[in-house]
C-alpha positions as CSV (number, residue, x, y, z in Angstrom):
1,X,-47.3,-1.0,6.6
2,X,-45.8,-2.1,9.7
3,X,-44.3,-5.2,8.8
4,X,-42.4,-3.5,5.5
5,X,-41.3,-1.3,8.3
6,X,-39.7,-3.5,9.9
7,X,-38.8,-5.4,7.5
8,X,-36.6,-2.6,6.0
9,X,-35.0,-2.0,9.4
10,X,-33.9,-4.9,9.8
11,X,-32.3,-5.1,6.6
12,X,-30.4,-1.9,6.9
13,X,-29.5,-3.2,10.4
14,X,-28.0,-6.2,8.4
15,X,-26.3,-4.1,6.0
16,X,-24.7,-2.0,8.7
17,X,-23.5,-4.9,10.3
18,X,-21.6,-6.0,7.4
19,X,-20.4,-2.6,6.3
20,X,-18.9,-2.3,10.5
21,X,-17.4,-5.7,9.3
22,X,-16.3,-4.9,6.3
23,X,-14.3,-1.7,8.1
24,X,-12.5,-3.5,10.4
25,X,-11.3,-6.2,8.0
26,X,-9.6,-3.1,6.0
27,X,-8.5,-1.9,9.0
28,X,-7.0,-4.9,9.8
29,X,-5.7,-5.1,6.0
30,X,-3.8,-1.5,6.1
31,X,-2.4,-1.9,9.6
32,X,-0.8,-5.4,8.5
33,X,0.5,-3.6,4.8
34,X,1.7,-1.4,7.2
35,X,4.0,-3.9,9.3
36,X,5.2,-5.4,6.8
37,X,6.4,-2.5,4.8
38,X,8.1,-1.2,7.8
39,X,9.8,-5.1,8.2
40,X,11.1,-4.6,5.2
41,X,12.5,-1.2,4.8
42,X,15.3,-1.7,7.3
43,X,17.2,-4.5,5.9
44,X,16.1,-2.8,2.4
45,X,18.3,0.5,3.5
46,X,21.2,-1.5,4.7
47,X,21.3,-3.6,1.3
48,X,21.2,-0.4,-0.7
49,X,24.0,1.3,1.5
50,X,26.5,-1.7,1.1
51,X,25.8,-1.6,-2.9
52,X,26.6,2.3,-3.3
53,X,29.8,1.2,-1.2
54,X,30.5,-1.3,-3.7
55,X,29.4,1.0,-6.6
56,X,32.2,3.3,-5.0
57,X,34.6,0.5,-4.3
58,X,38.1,0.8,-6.7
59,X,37.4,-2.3,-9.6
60,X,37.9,-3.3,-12.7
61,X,35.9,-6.5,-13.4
62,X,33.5,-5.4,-15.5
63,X,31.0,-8.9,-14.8
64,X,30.2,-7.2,-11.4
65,X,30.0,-3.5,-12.3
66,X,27.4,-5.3,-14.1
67,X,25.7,-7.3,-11.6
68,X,25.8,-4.4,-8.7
69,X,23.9,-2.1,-11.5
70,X,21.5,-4.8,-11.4
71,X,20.8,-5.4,-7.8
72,X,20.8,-1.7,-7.8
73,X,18.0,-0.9,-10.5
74,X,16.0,-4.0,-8.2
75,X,16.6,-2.8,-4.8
76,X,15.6,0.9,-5.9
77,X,12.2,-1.4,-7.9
78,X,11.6,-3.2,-4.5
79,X,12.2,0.4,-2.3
80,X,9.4,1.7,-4.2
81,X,7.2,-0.7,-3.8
82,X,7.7,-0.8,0.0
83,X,6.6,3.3,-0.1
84,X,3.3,2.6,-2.5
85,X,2.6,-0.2,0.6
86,X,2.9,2.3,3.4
87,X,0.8,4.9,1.5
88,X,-1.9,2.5,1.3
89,X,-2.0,1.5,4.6
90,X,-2.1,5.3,5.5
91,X,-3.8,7.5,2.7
92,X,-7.6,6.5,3.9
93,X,-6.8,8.1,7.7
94,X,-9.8,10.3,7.7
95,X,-9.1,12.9,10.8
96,X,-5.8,15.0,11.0
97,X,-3.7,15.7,14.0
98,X,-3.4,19.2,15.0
99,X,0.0,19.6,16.3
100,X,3.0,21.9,16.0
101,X,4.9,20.5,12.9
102,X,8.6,21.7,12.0
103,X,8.7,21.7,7.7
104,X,12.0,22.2,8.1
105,X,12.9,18.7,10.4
106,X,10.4,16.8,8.1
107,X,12.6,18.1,4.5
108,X,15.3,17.2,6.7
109,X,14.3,13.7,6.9
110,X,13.2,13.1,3.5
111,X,16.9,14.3,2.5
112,X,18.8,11.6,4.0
113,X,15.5,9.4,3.1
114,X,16.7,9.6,-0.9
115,X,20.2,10.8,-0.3
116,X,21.7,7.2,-0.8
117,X,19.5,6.7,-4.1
118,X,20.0,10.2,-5.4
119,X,24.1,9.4,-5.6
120,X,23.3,5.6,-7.0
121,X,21.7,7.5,-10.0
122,X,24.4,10.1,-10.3
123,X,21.8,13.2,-9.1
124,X,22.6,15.9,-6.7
125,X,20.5,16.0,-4.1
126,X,20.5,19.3,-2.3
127,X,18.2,20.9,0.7
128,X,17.4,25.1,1.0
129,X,15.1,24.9,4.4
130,X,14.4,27.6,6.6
131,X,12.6,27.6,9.7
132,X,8.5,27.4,9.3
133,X,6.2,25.7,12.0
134,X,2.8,24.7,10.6
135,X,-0.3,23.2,12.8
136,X,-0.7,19.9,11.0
137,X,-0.6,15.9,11.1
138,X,3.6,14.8,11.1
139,X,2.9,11.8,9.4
140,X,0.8,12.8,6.3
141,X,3.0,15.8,6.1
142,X,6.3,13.8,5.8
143,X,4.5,11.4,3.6
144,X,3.5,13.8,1.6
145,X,7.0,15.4,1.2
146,X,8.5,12.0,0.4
147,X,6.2,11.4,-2.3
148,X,7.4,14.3,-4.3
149,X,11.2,13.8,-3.3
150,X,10.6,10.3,-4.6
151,X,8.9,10.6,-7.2
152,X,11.5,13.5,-8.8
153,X,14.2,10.9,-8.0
154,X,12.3,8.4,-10.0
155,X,12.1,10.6,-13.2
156,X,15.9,12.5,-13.4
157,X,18.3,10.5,-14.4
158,X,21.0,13.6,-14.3
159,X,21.7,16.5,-13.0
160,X,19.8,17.8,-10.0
161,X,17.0,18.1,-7.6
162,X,16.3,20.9,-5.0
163,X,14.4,20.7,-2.2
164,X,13.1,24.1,-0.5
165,X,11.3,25.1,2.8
166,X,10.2,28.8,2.6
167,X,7.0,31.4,3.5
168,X,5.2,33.4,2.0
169,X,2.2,35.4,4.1
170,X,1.0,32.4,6.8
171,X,1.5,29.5,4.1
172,X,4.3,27.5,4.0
173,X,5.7,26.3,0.9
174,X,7.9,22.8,0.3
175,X,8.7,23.2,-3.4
176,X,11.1,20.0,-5.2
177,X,12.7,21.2,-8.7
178,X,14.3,18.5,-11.0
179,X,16.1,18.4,-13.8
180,X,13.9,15.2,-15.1
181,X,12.2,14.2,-18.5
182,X,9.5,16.7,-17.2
183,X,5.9,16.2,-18.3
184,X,3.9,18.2,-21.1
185,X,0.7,19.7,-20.3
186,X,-1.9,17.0,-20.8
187,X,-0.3,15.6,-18.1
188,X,-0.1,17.6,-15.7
189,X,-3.3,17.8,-15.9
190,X,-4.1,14.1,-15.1
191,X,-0.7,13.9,-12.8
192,X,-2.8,14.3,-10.0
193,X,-5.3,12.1,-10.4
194,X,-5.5,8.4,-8.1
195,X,-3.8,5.5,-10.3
196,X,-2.7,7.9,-12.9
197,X,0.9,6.7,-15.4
198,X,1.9,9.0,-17.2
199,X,4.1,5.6,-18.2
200,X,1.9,2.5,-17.8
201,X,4.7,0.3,-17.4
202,X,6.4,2.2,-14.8
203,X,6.8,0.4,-11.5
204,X,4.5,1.4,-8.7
205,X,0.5,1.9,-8.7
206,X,0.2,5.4,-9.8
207,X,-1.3,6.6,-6.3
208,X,1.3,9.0,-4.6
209,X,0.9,12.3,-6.4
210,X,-3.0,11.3,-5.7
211,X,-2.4,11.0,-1.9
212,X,-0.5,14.5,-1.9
213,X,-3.7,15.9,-3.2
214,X,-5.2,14.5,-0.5
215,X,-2.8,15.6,2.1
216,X,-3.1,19.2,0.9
217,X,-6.7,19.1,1.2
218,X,-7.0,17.9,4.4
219,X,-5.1,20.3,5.5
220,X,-6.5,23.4,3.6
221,X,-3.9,23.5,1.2
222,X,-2.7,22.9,-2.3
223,X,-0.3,21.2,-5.0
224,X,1.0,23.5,-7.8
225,X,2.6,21.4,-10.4
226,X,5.4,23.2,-13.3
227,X,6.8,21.6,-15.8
228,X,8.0,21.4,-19.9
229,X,8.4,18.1,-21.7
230,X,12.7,17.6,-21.9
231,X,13.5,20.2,-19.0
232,X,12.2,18.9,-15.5
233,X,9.8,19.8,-13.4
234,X,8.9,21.4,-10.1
235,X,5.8,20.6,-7.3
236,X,4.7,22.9,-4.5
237,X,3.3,22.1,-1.9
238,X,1.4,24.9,0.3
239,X,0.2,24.3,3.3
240,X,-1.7,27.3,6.0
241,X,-0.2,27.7,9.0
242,X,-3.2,28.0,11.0
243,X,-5.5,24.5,12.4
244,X,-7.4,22.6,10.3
245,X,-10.6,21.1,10.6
């Protein structure tokens, strides 16, 4: 009896061991995903900057309309990309930070975030924010804002999208309407759901409604998702203004 004994402690010490391992290898992983994402969103900006001032620049040659709609379908492929690498590196954070957050500074900088690629696709881009405070973590908050901003940007291809910052009771509410190719109801359903396409060929890896799910959650809150097939769509996010465990 006392040999299994310890002959099953010491394998769970083993397995312990390599799961402690294991942990700080992905550690390592998302921190370094996380570098180089940030590396490569700055020059990223800049190049997409210079192209909607080339976009807007006088011309006739129709060769390099061409070739600037080009670069500009890649750089907004490769900007997309670089946001699915920084979610990664930050979606697993397991604890929250409980710290006065202003909704209205965070929509703030997810407008000029997409402002640039919002007038390379021809949308209007416009933000309704008023005041609200909520006890939260900054980072998952913003993230979780950019996600829907992005991803509405991603699916119009004209008209608009509205961003809002409102309250209602002690929950504040970050809603994005667009006027996109919208969803029908079997996906909505799914929408939410961790490496979910609604188009399987779509760039990206299907995670960042997911991780809004999990933001919400973590901080005692919820998504609400509306939309019809043809006529856009539009996400809310609520979030409680009190702490969160």
């Amino acid at each position: 009896g006392d040999e299994i004994e310890k002959l099953v402690e010491e394998r769970t010490r083993k397995l312990q061991n390599q799961m402690k391992k294991v942990d700080e290898l992905l550690a390592i992983k998302e921190e370094y995903i996380g570098n180089i994402a940030h590396e490569l969103k700055t020059p990223l900006s800049v190049i997409m900057g210079n192209l909607y001032l080339l976009k807007d620049a006088p011309s006739k040659d129709a060769k390099m309309a061409n070739v600037i709609s080009v670069l500009e379908r890649n750089s907004e492929r490769i900007n997309h990309s670089i946001n699915q690498m920084l979610q990664l590196s930050r979606h697993s954070q397991v604890e929250i930070r409980n710290e006065p957050v202003d909704f209205k500074e965070l929509a703030e900088n997810v407008y000029k975030e997409y402002t640039t690629l919002a007038k390379m696709k021809g949308i209007a881009l416009a933000l309704d924010a008023k005041p609200v405070t909520v006890i939260g973590d900054k980072t998952l908050l913003q993230l979780a804002l950019s996600n829907l901003v992005g991803n509405a940007v991603k699916f119009t291809n004209a008209g608009s999208i509205r961003m809002r910052i409102s309250a209602k009771g002690n929950v504040a509410l970050f809603s994005v309407s667009d006027t996109g190719i919208g969803m029908g109801a079997d996906i909505v359903r799914k929408v939410g759901e961790k490496f979910f396409k609604a188009d399987p060929n779509a760039p990206g890896s299907g995670i960042g409604i997911s991780v809004v799910n999990q933001i919400a959650a973590k901080h005692n809150g919820s998504m609400f998702i509306k939309s019809a097939l043809g006529k856009g769509s539009t996400f809310e996010l609520a979030i409680p203004m009190g702490e969160h465990e």
